[in-house]
C-alpha positions as CSV (number, residue, x, y, z in Angstrom):
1,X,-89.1,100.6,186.2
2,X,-91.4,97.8,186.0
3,X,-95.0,98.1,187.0
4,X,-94.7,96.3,190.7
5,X,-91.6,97.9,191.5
6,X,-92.6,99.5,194.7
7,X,-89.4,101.7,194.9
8,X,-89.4,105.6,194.5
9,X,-92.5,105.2,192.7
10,X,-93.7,108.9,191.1
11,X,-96.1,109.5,193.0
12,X,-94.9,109.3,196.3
13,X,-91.6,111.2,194.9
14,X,-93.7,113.8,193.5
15,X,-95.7,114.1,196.2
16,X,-92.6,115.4,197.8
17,X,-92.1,117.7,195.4
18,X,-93.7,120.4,197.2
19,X,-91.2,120.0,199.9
20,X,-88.2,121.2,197.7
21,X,-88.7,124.7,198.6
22,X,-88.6,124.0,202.3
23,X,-85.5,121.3,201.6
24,X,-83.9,124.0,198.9
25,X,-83.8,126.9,201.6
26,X,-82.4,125.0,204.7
27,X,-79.7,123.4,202.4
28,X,-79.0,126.9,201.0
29,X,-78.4,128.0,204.2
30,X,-76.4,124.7,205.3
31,X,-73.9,125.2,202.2
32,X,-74.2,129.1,200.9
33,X,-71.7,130.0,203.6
34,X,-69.0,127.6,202.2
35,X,-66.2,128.3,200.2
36,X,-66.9,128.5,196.5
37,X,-65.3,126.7,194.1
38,X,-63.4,128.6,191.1
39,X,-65.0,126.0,188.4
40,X,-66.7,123.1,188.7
41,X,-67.3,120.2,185.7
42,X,-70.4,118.4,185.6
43,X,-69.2,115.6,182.8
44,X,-71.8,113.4,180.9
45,X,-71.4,110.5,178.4
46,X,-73.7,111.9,176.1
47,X,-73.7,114.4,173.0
48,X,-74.7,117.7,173.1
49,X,-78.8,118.6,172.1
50,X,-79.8,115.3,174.0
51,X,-81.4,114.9,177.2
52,X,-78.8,114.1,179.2
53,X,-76.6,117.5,178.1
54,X,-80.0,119.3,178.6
55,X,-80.2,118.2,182.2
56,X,-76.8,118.8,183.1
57,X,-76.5,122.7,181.6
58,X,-79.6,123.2,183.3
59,X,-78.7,122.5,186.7
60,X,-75.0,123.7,185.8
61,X,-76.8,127.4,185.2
62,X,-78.7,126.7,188.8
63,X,-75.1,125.8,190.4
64,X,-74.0,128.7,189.8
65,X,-73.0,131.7,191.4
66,X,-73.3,129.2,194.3
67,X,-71.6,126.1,194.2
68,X,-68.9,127.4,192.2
69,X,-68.4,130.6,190.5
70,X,-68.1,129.0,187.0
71,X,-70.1,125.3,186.5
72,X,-69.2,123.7,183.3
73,X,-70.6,121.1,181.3
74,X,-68.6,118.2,179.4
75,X,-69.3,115.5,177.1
76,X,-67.3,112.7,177.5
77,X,-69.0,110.8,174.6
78,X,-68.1,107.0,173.9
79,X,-68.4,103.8,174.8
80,X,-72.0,103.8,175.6
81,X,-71.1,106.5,178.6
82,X,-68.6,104.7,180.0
83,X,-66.1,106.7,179.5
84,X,-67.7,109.6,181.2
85,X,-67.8,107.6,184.2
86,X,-64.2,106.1,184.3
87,X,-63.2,110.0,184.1
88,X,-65.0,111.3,186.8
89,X,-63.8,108.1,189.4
90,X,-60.1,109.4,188.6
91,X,-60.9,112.9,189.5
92,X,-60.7,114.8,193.3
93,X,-63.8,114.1,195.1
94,X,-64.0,117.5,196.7
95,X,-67.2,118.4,194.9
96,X,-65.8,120.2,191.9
97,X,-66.0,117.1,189.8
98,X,-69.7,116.0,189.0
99,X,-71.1,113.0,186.9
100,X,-74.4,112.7,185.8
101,X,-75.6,109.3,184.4
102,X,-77.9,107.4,183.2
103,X,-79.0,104.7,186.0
104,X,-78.8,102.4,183.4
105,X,-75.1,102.5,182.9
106,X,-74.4,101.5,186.2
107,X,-77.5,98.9,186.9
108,X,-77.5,97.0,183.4
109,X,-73.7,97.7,182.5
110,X,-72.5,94.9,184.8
111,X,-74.6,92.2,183.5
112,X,-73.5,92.3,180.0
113,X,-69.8,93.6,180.0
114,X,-67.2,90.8,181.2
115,X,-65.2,93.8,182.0
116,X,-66.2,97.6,183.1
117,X,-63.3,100.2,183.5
118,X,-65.8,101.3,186.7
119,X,-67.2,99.5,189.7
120,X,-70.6,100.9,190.2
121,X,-70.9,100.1,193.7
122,X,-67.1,101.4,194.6
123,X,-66.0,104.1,192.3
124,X,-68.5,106.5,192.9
125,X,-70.8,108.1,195.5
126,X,-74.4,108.8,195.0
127,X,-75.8,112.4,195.4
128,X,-79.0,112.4,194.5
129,X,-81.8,111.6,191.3
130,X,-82.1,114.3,189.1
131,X,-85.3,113.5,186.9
132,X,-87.2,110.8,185.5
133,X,-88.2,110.0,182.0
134,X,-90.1,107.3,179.8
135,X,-88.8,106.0,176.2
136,X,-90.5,106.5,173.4
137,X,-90.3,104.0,170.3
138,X,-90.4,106.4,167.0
139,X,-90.2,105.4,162.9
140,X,-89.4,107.8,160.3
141,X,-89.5,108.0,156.7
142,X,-88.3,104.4,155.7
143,X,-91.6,103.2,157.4
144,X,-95.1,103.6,155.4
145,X,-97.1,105.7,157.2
146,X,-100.2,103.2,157.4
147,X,-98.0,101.6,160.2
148,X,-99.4,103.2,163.5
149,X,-99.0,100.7,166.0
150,X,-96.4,99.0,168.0
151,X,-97.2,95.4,166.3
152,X,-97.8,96.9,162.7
153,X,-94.0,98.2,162.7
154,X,-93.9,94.5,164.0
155,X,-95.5,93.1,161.2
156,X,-94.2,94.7,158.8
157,X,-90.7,94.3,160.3
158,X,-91.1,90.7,159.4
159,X,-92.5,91.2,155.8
160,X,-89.6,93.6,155.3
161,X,-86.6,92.2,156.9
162,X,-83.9,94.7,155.2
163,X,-86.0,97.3,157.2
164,X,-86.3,95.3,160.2
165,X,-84.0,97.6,162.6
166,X,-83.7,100.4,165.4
167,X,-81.2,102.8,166.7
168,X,-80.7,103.2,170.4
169,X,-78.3,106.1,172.5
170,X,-75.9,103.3,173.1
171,X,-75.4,99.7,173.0
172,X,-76.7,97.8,176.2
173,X,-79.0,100.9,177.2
174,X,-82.1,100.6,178.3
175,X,-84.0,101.7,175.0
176,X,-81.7,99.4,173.3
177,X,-83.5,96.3,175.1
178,X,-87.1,98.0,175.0
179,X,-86.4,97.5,171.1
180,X,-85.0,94.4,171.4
181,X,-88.1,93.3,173.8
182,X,-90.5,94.6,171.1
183,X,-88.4,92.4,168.5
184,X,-88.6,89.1,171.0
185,X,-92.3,89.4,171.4
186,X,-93.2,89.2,167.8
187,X,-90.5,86.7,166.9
188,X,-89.1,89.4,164.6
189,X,-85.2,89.6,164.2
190,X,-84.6,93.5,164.7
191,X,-80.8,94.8,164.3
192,X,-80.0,97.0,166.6
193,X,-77.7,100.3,165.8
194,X,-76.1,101.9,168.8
195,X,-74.9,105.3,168.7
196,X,-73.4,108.0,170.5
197,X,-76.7,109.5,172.0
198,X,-79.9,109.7,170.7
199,X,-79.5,112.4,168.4
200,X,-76.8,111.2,166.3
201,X,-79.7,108.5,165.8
202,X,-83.1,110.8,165.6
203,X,-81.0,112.1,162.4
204,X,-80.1,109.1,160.3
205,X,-83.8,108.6,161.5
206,X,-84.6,111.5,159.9
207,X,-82.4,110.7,156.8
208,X,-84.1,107.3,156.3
209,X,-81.2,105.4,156.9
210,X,-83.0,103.5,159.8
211,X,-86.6,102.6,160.3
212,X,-87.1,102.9,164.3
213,X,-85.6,104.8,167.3
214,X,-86.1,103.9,170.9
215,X,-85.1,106.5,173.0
216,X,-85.8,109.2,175.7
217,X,-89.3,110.7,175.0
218,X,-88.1,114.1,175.2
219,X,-84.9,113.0,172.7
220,X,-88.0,112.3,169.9
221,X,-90.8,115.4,170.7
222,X,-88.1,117.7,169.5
223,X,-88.3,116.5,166.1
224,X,-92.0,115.8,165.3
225,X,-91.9,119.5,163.9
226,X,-90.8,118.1,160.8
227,X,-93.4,115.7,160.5
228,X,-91.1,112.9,159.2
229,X,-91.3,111.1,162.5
230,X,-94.6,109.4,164.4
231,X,-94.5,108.1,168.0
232,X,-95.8,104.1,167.8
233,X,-95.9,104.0,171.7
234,X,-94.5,104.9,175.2
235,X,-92.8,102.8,178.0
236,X,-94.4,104.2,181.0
237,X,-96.9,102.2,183.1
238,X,-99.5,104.8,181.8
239,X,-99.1,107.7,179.1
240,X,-97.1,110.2,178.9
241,X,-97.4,113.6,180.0
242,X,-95.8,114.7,176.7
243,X,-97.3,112.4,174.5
244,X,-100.4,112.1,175.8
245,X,-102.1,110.5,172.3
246,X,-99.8,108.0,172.2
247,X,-100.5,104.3,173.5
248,X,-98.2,103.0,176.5
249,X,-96.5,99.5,175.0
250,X,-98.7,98.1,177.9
251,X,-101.7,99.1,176.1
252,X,-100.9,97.8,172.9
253,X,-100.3,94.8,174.9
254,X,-96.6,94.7,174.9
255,X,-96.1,94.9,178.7
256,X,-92.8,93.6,179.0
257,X,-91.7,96.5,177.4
258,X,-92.8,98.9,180.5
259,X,-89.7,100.9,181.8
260,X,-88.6,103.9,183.0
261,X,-85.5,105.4,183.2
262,X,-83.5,108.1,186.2
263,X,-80.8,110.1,185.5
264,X,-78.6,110.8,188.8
265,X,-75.2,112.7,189.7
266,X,-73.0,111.2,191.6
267,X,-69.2,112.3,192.8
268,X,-66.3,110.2,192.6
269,X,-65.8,107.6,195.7
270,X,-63.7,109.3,198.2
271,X,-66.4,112.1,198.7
272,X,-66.5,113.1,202.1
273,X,-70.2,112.9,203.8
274,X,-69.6,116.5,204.4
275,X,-69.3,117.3,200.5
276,X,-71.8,114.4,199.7
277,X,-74.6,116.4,202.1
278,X,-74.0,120.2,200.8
279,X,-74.2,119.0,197.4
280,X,-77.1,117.3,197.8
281,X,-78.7,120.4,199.3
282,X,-77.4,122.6,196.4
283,X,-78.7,120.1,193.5
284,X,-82.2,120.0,195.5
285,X,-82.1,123.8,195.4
286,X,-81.6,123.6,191.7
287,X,-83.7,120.8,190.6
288,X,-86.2,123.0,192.5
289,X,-86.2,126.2,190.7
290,X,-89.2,126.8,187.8
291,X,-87.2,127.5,185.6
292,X,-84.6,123.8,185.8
293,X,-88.4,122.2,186.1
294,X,-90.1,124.2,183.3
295,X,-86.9,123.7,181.1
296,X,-86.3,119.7,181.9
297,X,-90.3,119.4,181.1
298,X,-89.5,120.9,177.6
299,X,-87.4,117.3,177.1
300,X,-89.7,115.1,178.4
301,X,-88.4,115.0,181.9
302,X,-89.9,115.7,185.4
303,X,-87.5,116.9,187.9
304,X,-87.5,114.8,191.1
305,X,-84.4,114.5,194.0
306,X,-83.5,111.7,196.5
307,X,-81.6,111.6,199.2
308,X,-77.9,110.3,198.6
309,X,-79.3,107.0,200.3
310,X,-82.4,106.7,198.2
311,X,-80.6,106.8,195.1
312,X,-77.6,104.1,196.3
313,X,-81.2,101.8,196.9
314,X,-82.2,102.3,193.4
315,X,-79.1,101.3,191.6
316,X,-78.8,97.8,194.2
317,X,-82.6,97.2,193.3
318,X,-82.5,97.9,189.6
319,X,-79.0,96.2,188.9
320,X,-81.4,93.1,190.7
321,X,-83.9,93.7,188.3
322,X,-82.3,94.1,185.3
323,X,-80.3,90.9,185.8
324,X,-83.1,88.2,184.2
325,X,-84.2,91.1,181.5
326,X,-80.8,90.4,180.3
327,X,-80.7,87.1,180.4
328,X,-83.9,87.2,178.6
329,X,-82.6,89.3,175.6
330,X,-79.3,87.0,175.6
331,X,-77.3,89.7,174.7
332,X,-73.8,91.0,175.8
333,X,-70.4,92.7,174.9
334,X,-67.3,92.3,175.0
335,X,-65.4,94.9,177.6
């Protein structure tokens, strides 16, 4: 999310946060008296420990009891997450069958992939946000710890080009062209390294195999335990609530760099309004419960619900924005 992007902004989502409880009991009432599914699947694209998993067993826990008597969580890992989405558009859109995405895949996908096994716009059926997150740009052992900064990884990228290179969740994410932004600004060549999540990455992070990660904030906190990995800086317009010592890329003067990132759920395409409506209610009742907000915040991410309409304005307006970013970059892959 780029600083003048007047769309969904935080704080006029979060300002309609205390509403949830309201929203949560009205749509409990609209959907508790509905039949119960026996199992329902919530699939994501990404490996379990990240957040993306995180979000999804959270709510999954909230669901149920409620939704359905049994709410399972899959990880439909590859391909950057596309395969998690091309399996949910094939199943019944009665509400048993969940994906949750990053916005990302659907909005930036399209501009660099000749060919998608998914249409964004036509395979699938908006329910509503789930949180919202910033990316954080971490080094690890292969980098001398006088680096600090944004531009002294920079600089010493270019002095050191065998350790000029950054892993990302997946190839064409969005942290995959924050790093390759940070690259572009300082005319330094970084090689980019996608894997299957973050975490697969944090570790060879960890290992020294690669100097830099850009990822989920909340994908990075986890590990700075061990004291083998430093934050350089944050992608949010100001800092983050999680990483509150560490410079914005804006501050360090690196503003085309600023973005944020959503995760959503979405059913497949044939989803009645009917199903669309009580889901929506139920995931508002979840994403509304201390404990989904208190256990998302320990990843770095801030609950926050839309309306099924909301969320389809989001994807048109980003997959708008993201179409010059990419351009910019120059990169794309073959689908």
């Amino acid at each position: 999310m780029t600083a003048s992007s007047t769309f969904l902004q935080r704080r006029q989502l979060l300002q309609s946060a205390g509403a949830f409880g309201l929203l949560a009991s009205i749509g409990q009432q609209a959907w508790a008296q509905q039949p119960q599914f026996e199992t329902a699947r919530i699939v994501t694209g990404f490996a379990a420990g990240g957040t993306s998993d995180t979000t999804c067993r959270r709510v999954a826990k909230a669901l149920q009891g409620e939704w359905a008597k049994s709410v399972v969580v899959e990880n439909k890992t590859g391909a950057g997450g596309q395969i998690a989405v091309q399996t949910v558009k094939g199943l019944a859109a009665d509400g048993s069958n969940i994906l949750q995405t990053p916005t990302s895949i659907l909005t930036i996908y399209p501009h660099i992939y000749k060919r998608l096994p998914y249409d964004p716009q036509a395979d699938l059926t908006p329910v509503t946000l789930a949180c919202v997150f910033d990316f954080g740009f971490a080094v690890g052992p292969a980098v001398p710890a006088s680096v600090k900064t944004v531009p002294e990884f920079l600089q010493w990228a270019k002095a050191n080009p065998a350790g000029a290179n950054f892993g990302s969740p997946a190839a064409g994410s969005t942290p995959h062209f924050i790093g390759a932004l940070l690259g572009k600004s300082a005319g330094v060549d970084l090689k980019h390294a996608a894997y299957r999540g973050t975490q697969p990455a944090m570790l060879d992070l960890l290992g020294g195999n690669i100097s830099a990660v850009s990822g989920p904030i909340g994908d990075i906190t986890q590990h700075l335990a061990s004291g083998k990995v430093r934050i350089l800086g944050t992608s949010g317009t100001k800092r983050n609530r999680f990483a509150p010592d560490v410079p914005t890329f804006g501050e360090q003067g690196l503003q085309a760099a600023t973005h944020s990132e959503w995760f959503a759920f979405f059913l497949p395409a044939k989803a009645s309004p009917d199903v669309v409506s009580r889901l929506n209610a139920a995931m508002k009742t979840a994403l509304a419960q201390k404990d989904v907000i208190e256990g998302l915040a320990g990843f770095g991410l801030e609950a926050m619900a839309s309306t099924p309409a909301e969320l389809a304005d989001l994807i048109k307006r980003d997959t708008a924005k993201w179409a010059p970013i990419v351009k910019q970059v120059g990169f794309t892959a073959e689908g």
